[in-house]
C-alpha positions as CSV (number, residue, x, y, z in Angstrom):
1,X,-218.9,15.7,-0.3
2,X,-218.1,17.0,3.3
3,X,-218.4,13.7,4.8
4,X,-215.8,12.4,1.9
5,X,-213.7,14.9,2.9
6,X,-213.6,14.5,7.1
7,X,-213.4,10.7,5.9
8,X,-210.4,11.2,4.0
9,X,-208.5,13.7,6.1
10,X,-209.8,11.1,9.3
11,X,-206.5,11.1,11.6
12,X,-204.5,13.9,10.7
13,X,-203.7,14.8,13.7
14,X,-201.0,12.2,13.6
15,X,-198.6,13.9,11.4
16,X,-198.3,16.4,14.5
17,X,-196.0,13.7,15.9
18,X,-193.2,14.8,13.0
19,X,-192.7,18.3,14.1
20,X,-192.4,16.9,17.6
21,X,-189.7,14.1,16.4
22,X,-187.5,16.8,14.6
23,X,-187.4,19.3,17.3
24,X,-186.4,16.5,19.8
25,X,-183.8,15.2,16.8
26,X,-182.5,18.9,16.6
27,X,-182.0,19.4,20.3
28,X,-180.1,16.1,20.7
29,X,-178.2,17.0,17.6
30,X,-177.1,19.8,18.7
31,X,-176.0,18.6,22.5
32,X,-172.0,19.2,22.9
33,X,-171.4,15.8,24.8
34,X,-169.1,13.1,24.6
35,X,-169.8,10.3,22.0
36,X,-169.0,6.6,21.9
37,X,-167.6,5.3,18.8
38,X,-169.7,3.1,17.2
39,X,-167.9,1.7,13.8
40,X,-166.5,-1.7,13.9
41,X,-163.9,-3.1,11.6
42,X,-165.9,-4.0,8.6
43,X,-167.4,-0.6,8.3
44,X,-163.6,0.3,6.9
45,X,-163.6,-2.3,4.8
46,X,-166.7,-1.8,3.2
47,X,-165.9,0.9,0.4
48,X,-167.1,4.0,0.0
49,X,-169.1,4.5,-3.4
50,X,-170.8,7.8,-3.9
51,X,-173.3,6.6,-6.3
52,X,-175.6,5.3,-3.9
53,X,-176.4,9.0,-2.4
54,X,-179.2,8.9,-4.7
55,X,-181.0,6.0,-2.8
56,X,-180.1,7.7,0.4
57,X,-181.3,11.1,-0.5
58,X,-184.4,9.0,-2.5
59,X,-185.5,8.2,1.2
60,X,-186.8,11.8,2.0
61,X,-189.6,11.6,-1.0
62,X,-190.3,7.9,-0.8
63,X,-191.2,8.1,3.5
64,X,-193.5,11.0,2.5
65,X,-194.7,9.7,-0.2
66,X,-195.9,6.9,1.4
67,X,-196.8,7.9,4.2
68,X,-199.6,9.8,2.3
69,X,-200.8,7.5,-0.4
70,X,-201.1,5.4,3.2
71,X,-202.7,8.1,4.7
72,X,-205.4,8.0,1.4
73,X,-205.7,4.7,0.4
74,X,-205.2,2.7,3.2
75,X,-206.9,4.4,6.9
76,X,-206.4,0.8,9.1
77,X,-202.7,0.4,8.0
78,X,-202.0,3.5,7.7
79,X,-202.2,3.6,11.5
80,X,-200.8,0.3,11.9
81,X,-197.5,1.4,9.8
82,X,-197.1,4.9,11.6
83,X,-197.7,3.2,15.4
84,X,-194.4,1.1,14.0
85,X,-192.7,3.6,13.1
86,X,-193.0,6.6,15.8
87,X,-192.2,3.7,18.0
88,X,-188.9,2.7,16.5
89,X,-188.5,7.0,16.0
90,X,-189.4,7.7,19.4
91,X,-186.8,4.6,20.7
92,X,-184.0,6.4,18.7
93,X,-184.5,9.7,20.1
94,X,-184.3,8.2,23.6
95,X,-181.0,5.5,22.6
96,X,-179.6,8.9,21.0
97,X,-180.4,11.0,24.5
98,X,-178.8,8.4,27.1
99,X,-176.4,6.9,25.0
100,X,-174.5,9.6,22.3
101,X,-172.8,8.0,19.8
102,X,-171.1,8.4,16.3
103,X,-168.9,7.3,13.2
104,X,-165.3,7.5,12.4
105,X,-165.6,6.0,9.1
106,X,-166.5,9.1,6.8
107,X,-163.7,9.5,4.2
108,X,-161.3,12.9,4.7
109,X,-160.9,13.3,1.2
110,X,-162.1,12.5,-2.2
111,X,-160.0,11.1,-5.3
112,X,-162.9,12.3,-7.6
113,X,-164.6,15.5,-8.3
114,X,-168.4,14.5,-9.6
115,X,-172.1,15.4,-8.8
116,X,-172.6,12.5,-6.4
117,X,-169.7,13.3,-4.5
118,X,-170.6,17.0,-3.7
119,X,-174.4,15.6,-3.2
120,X,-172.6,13.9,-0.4
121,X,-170.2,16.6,0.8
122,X,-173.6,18.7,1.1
123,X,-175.1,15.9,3.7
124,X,-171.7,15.6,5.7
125,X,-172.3,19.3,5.9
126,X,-175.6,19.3,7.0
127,X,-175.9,16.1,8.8
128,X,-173.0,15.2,11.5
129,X,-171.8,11.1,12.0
130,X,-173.3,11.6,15.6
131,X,-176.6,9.7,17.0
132,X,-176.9,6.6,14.0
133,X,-177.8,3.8,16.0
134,X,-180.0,2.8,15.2
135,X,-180.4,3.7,11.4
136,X,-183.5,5.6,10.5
137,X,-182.8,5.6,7.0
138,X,-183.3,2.0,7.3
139,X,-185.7,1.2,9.9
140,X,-188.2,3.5,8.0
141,X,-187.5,1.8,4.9
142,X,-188.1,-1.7,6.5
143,X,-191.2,-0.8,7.8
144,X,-192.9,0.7,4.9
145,X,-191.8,-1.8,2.6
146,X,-193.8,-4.8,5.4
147,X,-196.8,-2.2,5.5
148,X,-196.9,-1.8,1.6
149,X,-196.9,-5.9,1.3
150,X,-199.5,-6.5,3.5
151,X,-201.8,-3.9,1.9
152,X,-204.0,-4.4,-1.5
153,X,-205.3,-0.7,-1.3
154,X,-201.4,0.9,-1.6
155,X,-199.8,-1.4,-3.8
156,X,-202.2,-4.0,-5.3
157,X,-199.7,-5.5,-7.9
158,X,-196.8,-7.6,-7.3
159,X,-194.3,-5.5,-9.1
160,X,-195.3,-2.7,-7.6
161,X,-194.6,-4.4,-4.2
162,X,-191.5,-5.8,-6.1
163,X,-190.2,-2.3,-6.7
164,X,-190.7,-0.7,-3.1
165,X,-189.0,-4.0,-2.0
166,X,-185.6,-3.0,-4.0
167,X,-186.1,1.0,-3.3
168,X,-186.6,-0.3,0.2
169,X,-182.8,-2.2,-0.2
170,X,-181.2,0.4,-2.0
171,X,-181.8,2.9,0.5
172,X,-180.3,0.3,3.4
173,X,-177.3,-0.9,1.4
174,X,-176.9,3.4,1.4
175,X,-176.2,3.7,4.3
176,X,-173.3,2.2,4.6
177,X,-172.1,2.8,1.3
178,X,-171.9,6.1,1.9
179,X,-170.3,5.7,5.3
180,X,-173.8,7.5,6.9
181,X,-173.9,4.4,9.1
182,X,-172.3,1.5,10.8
183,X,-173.3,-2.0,10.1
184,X,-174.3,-2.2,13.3
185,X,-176.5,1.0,12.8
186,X,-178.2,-1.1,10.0
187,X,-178.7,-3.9,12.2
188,X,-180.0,-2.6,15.2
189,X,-182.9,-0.9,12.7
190,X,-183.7,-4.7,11.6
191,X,-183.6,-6.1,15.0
192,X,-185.8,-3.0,16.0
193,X,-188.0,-3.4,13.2
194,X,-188.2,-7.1,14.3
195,X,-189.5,-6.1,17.6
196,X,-191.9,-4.0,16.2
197,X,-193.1,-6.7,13.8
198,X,-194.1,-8.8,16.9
199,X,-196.1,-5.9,18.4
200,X,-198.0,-4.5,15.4
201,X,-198.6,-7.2,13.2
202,X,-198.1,-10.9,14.8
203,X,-200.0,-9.7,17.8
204,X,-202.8,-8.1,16.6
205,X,-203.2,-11.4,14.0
206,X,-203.2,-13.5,17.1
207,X,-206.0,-11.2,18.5
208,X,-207.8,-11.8,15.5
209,X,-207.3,-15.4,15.3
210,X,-208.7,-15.7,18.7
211,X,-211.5,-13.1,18.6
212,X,-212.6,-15.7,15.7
213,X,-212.0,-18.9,17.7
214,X,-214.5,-17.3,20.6
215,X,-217.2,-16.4,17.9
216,X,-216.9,-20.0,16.4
């Protein structure tokens, strides 16, 4: 029973790492510094629909969540998928440190009076339009969906992966809608998440491929 146990809770010591990433996130936030404008055209044109708050705010559970059915289920990508992402975490707090940045897009008013919109007035309110690039929300989101594909043990059926896959999409396609982030935000999270890919997953495949080849 206790060997179950240490088995299980094997590697907790990298949740210590999240603590560490929000007090880093809160002294950059909170830095009174010039900022660079980040929005392009499009991000005007791209409406402003206050329905998709619940994807954004949906991100909060669904990172925790799987980050601990990972953390039960699944011990080698478990540790694959959270190398990924403190990387891409780690990279943001440093891009948000030597280059500060923000949004002009965030609508000054609102025509309509509803739940949705004061769920969003409450994240303007809580969350400024300073240090987006790149997205969080959506490199996250990217890299839990690729780490719940590749594993049998988290999701073994294909509408489960199906599902995380348009959670996953929601939550990007969030971002913007509710003018939390440039489309270039949301692109240099997939181009990061690219990056990543190549580290974590084609490299260590290539590894194995070879380690094979020599046994052979």
């Amino acid at each position: 029973m206790k060997d179950n146990w240490k088995a299980k809770m094997k590697y907790w010591w990298t949740v210590l790492y999240c603590p560490l990433y929000l007090l880093c996130f809160t002294l950059v936030e909170k830095r009174d510094v010039p900022v660079t404008i980040v929005s392009i055209a499009l991000d005007h044109k791209i409406p402003f629909l206050e329905v998709f708050i619940i994807p954004y705010l949906f991100w909060f559970p669904y990172i925790a969540g799987m980050f601990l059915i990972f953390f039960f289920k699944d011990k080698e990508e478990f540790l694959r998928m959270i190398k990924y992402l403190y990387m891409g975490m780690t990279l943001f707090i440093i891009i948000s440190f030597l280059y500060p940045n923000g949004l002009d897009i965030r609508p000054t008013y609102f025509e309509r009076d509803n739940i949705f919109i004061r769920l969003v007035q409450m994240i303007y309110q809580n969350d400024t339009s300073t240090n987006v690039v790149p997205s969080i929300h959506a490199y996250n989101s990217i890299v839990v969906m690729i780490a719940a594909l590749r594993s049998e043990k988290v999701l073994p059926k294909k509408w489960q992966k199906a599902v995380c896959c348009i959670i996953s999409g929601l939550i990007i396609l969030s971002t913007v809608f509710t003018k939390q982030h440039s489309v270039l935000d949301v692109f240099a999270a997939i181009i990061l998440a690219w990056i990543g890919y190549q580290l974590y997953y084609k490299r260590e495949r290539s590894v194995v491929k070879e380690t094979d080849t020599v046994k052979a």
